[in-house]
VEXDREN-2710 file (C-alpha; in Angstrom, 1 decimal):
% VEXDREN-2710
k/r/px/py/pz
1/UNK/176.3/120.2/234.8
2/UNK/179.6/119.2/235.5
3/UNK/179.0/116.6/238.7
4/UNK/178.1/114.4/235.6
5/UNK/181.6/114.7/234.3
6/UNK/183.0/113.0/237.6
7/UNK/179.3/111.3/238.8
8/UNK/180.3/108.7/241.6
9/UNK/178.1/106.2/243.4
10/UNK/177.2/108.8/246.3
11/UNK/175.7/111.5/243.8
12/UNK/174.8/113.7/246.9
13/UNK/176.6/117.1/245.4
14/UNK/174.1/117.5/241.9
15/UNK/172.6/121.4/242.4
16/UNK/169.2/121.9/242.0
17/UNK/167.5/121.9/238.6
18/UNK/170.9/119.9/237.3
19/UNK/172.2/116.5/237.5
20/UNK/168.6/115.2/238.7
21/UNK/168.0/113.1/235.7
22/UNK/170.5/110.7/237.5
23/UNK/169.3/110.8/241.0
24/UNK/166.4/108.1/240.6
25/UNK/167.0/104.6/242.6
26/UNK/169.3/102.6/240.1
27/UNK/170.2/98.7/239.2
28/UNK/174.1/99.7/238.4
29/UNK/176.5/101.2/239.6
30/UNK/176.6/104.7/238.5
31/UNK/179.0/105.7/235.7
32/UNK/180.1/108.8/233.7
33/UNK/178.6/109.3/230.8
34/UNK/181.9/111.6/229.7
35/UNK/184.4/108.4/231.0
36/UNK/186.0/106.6/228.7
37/UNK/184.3/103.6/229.7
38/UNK/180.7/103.8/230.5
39/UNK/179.4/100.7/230.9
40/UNK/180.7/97.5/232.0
41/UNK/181.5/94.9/228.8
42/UNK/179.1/91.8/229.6
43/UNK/178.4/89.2/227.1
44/UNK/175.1/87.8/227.8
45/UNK/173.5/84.9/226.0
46/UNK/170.9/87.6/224.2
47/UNK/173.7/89.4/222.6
48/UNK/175.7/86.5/222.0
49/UNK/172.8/84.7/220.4
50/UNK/173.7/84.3/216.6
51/UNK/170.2/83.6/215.4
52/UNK/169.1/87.1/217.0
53/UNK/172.0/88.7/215.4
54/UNK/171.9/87.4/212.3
55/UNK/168.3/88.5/212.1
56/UNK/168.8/92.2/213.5
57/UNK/168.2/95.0/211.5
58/UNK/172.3/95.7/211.3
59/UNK/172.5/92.8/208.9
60/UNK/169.4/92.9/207.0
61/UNK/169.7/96.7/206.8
62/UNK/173.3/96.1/205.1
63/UNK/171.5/93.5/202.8
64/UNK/168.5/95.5/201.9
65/UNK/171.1/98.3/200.9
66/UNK/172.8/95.9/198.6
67/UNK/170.2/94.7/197.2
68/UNK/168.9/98.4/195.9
69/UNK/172.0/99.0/194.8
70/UNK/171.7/96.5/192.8
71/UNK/168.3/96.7/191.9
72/UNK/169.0/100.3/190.4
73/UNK/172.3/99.0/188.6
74/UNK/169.8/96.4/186.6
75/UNK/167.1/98.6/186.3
76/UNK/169.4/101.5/184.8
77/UNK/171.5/99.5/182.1
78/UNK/168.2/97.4/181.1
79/UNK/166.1/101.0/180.5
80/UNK/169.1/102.3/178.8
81/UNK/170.4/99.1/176.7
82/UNK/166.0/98.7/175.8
83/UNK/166.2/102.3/174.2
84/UNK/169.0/102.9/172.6
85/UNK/169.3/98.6/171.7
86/UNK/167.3/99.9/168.0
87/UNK/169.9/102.4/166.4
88/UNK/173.0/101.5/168.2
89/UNK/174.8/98.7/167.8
90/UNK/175.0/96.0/170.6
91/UNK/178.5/97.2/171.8
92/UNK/177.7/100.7/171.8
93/UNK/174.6/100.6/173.9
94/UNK/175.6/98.1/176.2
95/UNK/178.4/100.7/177.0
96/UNK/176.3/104.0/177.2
97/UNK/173.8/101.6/179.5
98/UNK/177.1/100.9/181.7
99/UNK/177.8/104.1/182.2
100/UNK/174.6/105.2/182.5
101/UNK/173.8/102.7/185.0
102/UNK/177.3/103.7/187.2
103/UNK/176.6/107.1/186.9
104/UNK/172.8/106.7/188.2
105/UNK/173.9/104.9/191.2
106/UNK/176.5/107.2/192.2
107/UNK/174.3/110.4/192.3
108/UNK/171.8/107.9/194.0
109/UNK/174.1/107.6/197.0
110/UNK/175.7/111.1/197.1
111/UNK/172.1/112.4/197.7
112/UNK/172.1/109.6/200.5
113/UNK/169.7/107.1/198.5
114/UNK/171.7/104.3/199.9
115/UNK/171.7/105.3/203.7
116/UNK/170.8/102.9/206.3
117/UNK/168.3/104.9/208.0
118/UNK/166.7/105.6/205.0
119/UNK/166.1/102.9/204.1
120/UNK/162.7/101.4/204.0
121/UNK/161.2/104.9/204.2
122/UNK/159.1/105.3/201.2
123/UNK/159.1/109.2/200.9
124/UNK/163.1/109.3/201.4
125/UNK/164.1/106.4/199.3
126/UNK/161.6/107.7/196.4
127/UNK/162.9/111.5/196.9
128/UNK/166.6/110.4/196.3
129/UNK/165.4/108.0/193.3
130/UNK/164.0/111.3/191.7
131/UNK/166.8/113.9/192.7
132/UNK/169.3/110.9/191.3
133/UNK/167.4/110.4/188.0
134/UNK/167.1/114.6/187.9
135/UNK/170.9/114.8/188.4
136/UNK/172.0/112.4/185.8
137/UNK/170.1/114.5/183.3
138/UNK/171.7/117.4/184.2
139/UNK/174.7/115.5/183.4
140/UNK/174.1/114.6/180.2
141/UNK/173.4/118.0/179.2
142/UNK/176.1/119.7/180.2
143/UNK/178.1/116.8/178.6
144/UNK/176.2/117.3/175.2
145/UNK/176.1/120.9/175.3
146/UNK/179.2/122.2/177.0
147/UNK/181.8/119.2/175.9
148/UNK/180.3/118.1/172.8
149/UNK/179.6/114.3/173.9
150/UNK/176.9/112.6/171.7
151/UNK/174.4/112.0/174.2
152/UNK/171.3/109.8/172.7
153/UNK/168.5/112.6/173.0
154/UNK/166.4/109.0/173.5
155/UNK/167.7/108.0/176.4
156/UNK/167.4/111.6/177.7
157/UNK/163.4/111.5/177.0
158/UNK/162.6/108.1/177.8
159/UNK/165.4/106.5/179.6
160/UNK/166.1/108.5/182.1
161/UNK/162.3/108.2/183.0
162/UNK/161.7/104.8/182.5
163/UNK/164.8/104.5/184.8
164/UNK/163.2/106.6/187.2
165/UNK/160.1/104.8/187.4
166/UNK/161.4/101.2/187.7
167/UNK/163.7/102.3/190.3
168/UNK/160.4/103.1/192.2
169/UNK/158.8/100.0/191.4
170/UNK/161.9/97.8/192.6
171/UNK/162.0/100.0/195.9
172/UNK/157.9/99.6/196.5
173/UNK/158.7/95.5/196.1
174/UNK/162.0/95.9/198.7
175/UNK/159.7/97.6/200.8
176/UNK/157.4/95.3/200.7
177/UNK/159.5/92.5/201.6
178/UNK/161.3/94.3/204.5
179/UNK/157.5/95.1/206.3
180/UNK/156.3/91.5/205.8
181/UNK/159.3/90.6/208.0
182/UNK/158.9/93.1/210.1
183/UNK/156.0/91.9/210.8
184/UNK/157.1/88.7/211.9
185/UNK/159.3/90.2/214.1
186/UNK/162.7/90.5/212.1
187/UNK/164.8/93.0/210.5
188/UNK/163.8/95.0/213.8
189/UNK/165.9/97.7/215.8
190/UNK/166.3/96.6/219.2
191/UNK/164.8/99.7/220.8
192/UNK/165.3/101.3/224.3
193/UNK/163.1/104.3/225.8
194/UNK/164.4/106.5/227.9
195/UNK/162.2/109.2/229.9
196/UNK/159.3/110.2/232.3
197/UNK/156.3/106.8/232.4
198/UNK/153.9/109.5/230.9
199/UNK/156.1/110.0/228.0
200/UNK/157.2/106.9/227.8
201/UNK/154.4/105.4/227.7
202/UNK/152.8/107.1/224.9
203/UNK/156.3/106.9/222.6
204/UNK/155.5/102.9/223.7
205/UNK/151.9/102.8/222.2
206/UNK/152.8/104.3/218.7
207/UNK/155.9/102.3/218.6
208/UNK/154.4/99.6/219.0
209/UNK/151.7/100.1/216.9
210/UNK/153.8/100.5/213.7
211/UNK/156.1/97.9/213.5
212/UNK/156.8/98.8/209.6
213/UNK/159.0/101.0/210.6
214/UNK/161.0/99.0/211.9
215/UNK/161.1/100.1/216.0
216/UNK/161.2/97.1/218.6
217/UNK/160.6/98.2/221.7
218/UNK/163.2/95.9/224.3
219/UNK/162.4/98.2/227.2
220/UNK/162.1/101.3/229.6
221/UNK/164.3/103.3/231.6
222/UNK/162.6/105.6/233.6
223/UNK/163.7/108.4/236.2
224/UNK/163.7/105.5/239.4
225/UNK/163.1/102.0/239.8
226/UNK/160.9/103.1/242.8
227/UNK/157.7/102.8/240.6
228/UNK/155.7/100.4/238.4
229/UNK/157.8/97.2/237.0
230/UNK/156.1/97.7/232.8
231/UNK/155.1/101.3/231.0
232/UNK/152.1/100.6/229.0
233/UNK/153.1/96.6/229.0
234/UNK/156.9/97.0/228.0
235/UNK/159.0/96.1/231.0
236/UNK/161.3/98.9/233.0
237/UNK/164.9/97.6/232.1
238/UNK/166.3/100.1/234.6
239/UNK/167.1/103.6/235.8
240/UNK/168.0/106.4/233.7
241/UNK/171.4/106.2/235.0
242/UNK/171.3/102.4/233.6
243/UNK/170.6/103.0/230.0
244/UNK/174.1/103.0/228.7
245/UNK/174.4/99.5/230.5
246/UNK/171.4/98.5/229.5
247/UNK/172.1/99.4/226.0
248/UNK/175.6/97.6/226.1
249/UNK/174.2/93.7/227.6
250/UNK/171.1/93.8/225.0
251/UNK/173.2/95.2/222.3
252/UNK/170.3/97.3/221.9
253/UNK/170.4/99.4/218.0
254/UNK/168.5/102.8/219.2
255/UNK/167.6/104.9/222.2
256/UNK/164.5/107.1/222.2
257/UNK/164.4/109.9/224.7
258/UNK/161.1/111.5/225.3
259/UNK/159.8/114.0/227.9
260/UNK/161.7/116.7/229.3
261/UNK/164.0/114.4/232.2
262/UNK/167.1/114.6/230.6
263/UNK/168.6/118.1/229.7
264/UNK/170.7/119.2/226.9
265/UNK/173.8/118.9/228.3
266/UNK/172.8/115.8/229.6
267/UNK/171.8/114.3/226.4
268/UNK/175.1/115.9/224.9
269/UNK/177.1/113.2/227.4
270/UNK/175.0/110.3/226.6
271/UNK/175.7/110.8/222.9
272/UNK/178.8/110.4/223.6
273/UNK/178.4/107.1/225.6
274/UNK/175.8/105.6/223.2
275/UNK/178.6/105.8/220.4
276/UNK/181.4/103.6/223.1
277/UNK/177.8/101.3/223.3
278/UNK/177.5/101.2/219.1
279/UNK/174.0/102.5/219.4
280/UNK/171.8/105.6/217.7
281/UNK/170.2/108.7/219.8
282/UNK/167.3/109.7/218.6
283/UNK/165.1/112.7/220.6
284/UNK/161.1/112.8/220.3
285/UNK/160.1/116.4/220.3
286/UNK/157.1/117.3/222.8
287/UNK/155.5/118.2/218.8
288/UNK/152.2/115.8/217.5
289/UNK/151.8/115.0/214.2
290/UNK/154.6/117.6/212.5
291/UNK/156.0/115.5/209.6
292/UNK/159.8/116.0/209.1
293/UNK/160.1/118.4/205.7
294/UNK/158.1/121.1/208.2
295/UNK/161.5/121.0/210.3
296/UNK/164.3/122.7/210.0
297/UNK/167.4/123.0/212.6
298/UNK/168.6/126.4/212.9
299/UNK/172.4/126.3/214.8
300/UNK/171.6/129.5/217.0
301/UNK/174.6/130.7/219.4
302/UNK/175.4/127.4/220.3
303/UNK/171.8/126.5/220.1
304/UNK/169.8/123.9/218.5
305/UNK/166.5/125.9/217.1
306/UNK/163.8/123.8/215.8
307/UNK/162.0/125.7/213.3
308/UNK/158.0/124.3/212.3
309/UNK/156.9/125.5/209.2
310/UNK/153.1/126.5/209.6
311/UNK/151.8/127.1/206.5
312/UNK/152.1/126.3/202.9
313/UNK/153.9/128.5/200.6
314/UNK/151.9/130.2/197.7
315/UNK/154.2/128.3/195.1
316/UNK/152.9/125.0/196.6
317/UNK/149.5/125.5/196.9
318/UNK/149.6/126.7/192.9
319/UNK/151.2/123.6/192.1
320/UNK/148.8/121.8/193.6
321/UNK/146.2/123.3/192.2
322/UNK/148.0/123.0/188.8
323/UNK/148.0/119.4/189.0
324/UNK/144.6/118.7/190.4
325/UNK/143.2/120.7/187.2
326/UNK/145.2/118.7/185.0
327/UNK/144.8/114.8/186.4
328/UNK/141.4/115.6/187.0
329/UNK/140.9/117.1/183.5
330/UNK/142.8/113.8/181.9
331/UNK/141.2/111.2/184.2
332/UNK/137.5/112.6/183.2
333/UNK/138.7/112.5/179.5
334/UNK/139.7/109.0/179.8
335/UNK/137.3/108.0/181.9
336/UNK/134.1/109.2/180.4
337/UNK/133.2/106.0/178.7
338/UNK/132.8/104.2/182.4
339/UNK/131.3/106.9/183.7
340/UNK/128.4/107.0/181.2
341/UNK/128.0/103.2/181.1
342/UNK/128.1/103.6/184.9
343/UNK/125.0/106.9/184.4
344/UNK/123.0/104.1/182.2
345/UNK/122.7/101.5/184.8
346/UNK/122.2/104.3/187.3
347/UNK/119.2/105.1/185.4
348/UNK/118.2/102.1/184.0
349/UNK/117.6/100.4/187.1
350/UNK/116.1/102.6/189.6
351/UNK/113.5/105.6/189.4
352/UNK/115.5/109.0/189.4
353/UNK/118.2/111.0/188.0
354/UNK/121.7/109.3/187.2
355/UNK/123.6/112.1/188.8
356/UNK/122.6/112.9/192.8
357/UNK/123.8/116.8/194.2
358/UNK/124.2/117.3/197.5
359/UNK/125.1/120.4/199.4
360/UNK/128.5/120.4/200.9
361/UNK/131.1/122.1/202.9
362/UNK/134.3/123.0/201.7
363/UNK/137.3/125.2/202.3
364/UNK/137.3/128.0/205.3
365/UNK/133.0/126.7/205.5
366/UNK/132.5/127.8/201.9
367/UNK/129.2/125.4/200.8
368/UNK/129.1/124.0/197.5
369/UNK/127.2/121.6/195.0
370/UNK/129.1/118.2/195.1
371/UNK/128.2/115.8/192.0
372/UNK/127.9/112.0/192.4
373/UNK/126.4/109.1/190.9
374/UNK/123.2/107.7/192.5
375/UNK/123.5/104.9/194.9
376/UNK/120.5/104.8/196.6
377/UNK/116.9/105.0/196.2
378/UNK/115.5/108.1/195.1
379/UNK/113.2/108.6/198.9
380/UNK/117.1/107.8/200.4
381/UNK/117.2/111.8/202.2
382/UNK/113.3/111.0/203.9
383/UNK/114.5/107.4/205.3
384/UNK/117.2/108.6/206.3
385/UNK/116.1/110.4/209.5
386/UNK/114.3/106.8/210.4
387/UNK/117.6/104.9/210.3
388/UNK/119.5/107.4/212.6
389/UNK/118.1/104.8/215.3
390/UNK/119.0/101.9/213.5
391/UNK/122.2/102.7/212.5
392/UNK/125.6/103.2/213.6
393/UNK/126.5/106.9/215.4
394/UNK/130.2/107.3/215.6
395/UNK/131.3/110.8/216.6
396/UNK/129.2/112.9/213.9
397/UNK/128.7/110.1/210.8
398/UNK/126.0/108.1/210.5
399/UNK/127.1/104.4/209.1
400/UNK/125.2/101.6/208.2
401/UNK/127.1/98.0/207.1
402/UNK/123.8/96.8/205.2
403/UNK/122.3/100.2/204.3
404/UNK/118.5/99.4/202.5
405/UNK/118.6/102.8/200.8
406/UNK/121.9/101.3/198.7
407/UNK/120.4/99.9/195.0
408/UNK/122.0/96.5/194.0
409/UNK/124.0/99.0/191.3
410/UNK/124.7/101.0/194.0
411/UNK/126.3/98.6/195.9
412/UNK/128.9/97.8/193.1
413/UNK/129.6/101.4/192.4
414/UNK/130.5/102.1/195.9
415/UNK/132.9/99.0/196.1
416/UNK/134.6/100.4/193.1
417/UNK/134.2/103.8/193.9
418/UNK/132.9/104.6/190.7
419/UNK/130.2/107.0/192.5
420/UNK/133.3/109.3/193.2
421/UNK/134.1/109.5/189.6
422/UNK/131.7/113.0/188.9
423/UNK/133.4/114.9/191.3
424/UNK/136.2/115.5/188.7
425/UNK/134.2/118.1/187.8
426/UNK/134.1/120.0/191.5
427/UNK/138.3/119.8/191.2
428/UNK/138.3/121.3/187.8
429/UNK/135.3/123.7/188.9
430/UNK/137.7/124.8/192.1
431/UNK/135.3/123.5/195.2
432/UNK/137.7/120.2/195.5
433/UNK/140.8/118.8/195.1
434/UNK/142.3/115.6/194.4
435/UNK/143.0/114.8/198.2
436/UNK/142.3/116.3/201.0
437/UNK/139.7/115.3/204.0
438/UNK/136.2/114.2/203.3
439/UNK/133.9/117.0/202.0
440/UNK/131.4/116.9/204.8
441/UNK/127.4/118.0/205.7
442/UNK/126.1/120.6/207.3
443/UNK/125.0/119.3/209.8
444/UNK/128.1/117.7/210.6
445/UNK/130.2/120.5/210.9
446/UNK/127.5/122.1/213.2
447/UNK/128.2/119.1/215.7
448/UNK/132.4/119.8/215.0
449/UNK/134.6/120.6/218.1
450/UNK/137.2/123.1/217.6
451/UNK/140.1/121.3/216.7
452/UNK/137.8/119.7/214.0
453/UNK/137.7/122.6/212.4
454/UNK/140.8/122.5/211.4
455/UNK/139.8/120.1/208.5
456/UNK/138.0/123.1/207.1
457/UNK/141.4/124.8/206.1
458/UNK/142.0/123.1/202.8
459/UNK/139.6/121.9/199.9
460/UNK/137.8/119.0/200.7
461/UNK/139.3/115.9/198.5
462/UNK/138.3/113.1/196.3
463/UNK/140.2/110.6/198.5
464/UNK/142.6/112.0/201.1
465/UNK/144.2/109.8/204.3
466/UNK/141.4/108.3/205.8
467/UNK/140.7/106.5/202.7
468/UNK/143.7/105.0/202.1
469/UNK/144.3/104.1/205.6
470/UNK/140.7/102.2/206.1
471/UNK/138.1/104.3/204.8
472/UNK/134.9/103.3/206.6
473/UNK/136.5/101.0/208.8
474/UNK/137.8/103.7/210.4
475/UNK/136.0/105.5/213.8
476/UNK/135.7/109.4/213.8
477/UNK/138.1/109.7/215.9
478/UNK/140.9/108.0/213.9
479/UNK/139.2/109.8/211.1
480/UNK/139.9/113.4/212.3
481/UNK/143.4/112.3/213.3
482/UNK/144.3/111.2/210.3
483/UNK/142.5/114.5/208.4
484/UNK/144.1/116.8/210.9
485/UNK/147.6/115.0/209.8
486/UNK/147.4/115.7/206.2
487/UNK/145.9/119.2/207.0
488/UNK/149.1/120.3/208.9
489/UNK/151.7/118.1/206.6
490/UNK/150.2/118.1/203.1
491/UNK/153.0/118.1/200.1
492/UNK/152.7/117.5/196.3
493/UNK/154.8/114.5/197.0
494/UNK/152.3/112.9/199.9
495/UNK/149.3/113.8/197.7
496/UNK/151.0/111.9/194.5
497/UNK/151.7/108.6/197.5
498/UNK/147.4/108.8/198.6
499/UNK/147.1/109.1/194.8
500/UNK/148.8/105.9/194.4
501/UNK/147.8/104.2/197.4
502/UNK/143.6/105.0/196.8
503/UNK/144.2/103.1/193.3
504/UNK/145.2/100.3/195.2
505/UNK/142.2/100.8/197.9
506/UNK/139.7/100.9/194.8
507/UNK/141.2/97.6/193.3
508/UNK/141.5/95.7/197.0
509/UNK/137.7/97.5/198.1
510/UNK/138.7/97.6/201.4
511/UNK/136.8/99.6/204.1
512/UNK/133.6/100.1/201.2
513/UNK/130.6/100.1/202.4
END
């Protein structure tokens, strides 16, 4: 691919199947991606505009760093001076919690806790919190057991921990804070796709559609400007050949290429004119819904390798089974007392049992016995083939905003999910866990298409995705997408985040019905 080396405005001497991603009708003149200077130095009043660039996400990145720096410096000493403040004297402590606190932070950001692009991204930032806090108590044992140092056992126990945890917290409210203005349109990465208008287009959409994460989309560059003006309403900025130019007058932060137009070797050159520009590559695999621990690069005689993972190892799934046991067995334990005051009024205040079984399917189409509380009347099963008309049909679920089957107790035990709380005993029994997709009918999995099936690979969950994303706000189709996603990417780690983020959904009652 050397004519790109040396490209020139004529372009006529590319081979086939090599320099095309170039050859498309452009807005500049054409420039080497390999020169020393690939794009003309403009300043333009929307680079130039201090407002904008005061408000980019190359400032407020920088700032948001700082300030978890210095939200794990506080939250370290404070943890450390609160538990050893007791025994030791004032000086004493205050100089362990020093330490403590400088030591935290620098494991922090040798693990890369404190990198840009990490930042704002919950699993990352958290991950890094944990391997920090896991590092620094490494530390202090080999100080106490291989140099003799008097480490307070205390702080080892509950320190550490508590140091651990409020880190978290401090992160979840920085995080917070960043996607609230983020949603107003700052802290943003001005954003340029590059690639085919089908790809494009759909990179576009999801972009668009999360803009937590921090993605604005400025424009498109596509093969030629011989076709449409917009891809899927962002508007074409200019040809492939332009986007180094491009990138350089919008002083644009990150370019996504997508599709299959520009090769590896290509790509290899505009790396190297994207760093000249002061902007970030970043490639979207022609992979759907493959989370980024399932990837590994394997460097493969001169190759790039992209390895999926495609199933979970046997360690994982018995430490997820471990731990559903366990919470489930703690949380019934605990919770007993609301779920029996919860029976009472069950049975107080509507004819039938307290305790409704249904048959259900679970993993690989395995049926079980699933336990809940009674919601609805006890003739709810026989009316229900009369509502079918009535109510709403989306995809296989039957929904029904004002359902008359519901009981007034009902109603309130659904919108604090209380009704859930009996199938603790089908995760300790082994026929659920504590996430994973909805545990559906029989008669809905007879109606499933193919790739549907695929939510029959795991145990069905007590909350999973879908719940924490909407619950019955949600369509089928959005549903099964966000099912299959947790199917293909489930960790410990994402099940312990829907943990976390269902308590919230149960507090808020969003998406109840």
């Amino acid at each position: 691919m050397g004519e790109q080396m040396t490209l020139t405005a004529d372009h006529s001497t590319s081979r086939s199947g090599e320099g095309g991603e170039r050859r498309g009708r452009a807005a500049e003149p054409r420039r080497s991606w390999a020169s020393t200077q690939p794009f003309e130095p403009r300043r333009t009043r929307d680079n130039a505009d201090p407002f904008v660039l005061a408000h980019g996400w190359r400032v407020v990145g920088a700032r948001y760093v700082l300030a978890a720096v210095a939200s794990d410096v506080v939250v370290a000493f404070a943890a450390c001076l609160t538990v050893l403040g007791g025994p030791y004297p004032f000086g004493e402590a205050a100089a362990w919690a020093a330490t403590a606190a400088a030591a935290f932070v620098v494991l922090v950001a040798v693990l890369g806790g404190y990198r840009r692009e990490h930042a704002a991204d919950g699993p990352a930032e958290f991950q890094s919190v944990l391997r920090g806090a896991v590092g620094l108590v490494l530390v202090l044992m080999v100080l106490g057991y291989v140099f003799r140092v008097p480490v307070p056992r205390s702080y080892v126990l509950v320190g550490v921990p508590a140091t651990m945890l409020l880190s978290w917290v401090a992160r979840h409210a920085l995080r917070r804070r960043l996607h609230r203005r983020r949603s107003h349109g700052s802290a943003m990465m001005r954003t340029v796709v590059v690639g085919d208008a089908l790809s494009a287009a759909r990179v576009v959409r999801d972009i668009s559609a999360a803009p937590h994460h921090g993605y604005r989309i400025e424009g498109v560059c596509v093969p030629s400007l011989d076709g449409p003006r917009q891809v899927a309403g962002a508007p074409v900025l200019g040809a492939v050949a332009d986007v180094v130019q491009v990138v350089a007058d919008r002083a644009a932060d990150v370019v996504l290429v997508t599709g299959s137009y520009l090769g590896g070797d290509a790509l290899r050159r505009l790396s190297w004119a994207l760093a000249r520009a002061g902007a970030q590559l970043v490639v979207v695999p022609d992979i759907v819904e493959v989370a980024g621990p399932r990837m590994t690069v394997r460097p493969t005689a001169g190759l790039s390798l992209l390895q999926v993972e495609v199933g979970a190892t046997r360690p994982r799934l018995v430490v997820k089974q471990v731990m559903d046991v366990v919470l489930a067995s703690a949380a019934l334990l605990v919770l007993s007392p609301v779920l029996a005051l919860a029976a009472l009024a069950v049975a107080r205040t509507s004819p039938g049992g307290a305790v409704y079984r249904q048959t259900r399917v679970g993993q690989d189409g395995r049926t079980f016995t699933m336990y809940k509380l009674r919601t609805m009347y006890r003739d709810a099963d026989e009316r229900r083939a009369a509502l079918l008309a009535s109510g709403v049909r989306d995809g296989v679920l039957f929904k029904m905003v004002d359902d008359p089957r519901i009981t007034p107790v009902g109603r309130v035990l659904r919108r604090l999910s209380l009704d859930e709380l009996p199938q603790l005993v089908n995760i300790i029994k082994g026929d659920m866990a504590l996430v994973g997709p909805r545990p559906p009918l029989l008669e809905e999995v007879e109606e499933y298409d193919d790739p549907v099936q695929r939510r029959l690979h795991v145990k069905p969950g007590l909350t999973g995705l879908w719940q924490v994303s909407g619950r019955s706000d949600l369509g089928w189709d959005e549903s099964v997408q966000l099912d299959l996603r947790y199917v293909d990417n489930w960790s410990v780690a994402m099940d312990l985040l829907i943990l976390w983020k269902t308590a919230r959904a149960v507090v808020t009652g969003a998406g109840a019905y």
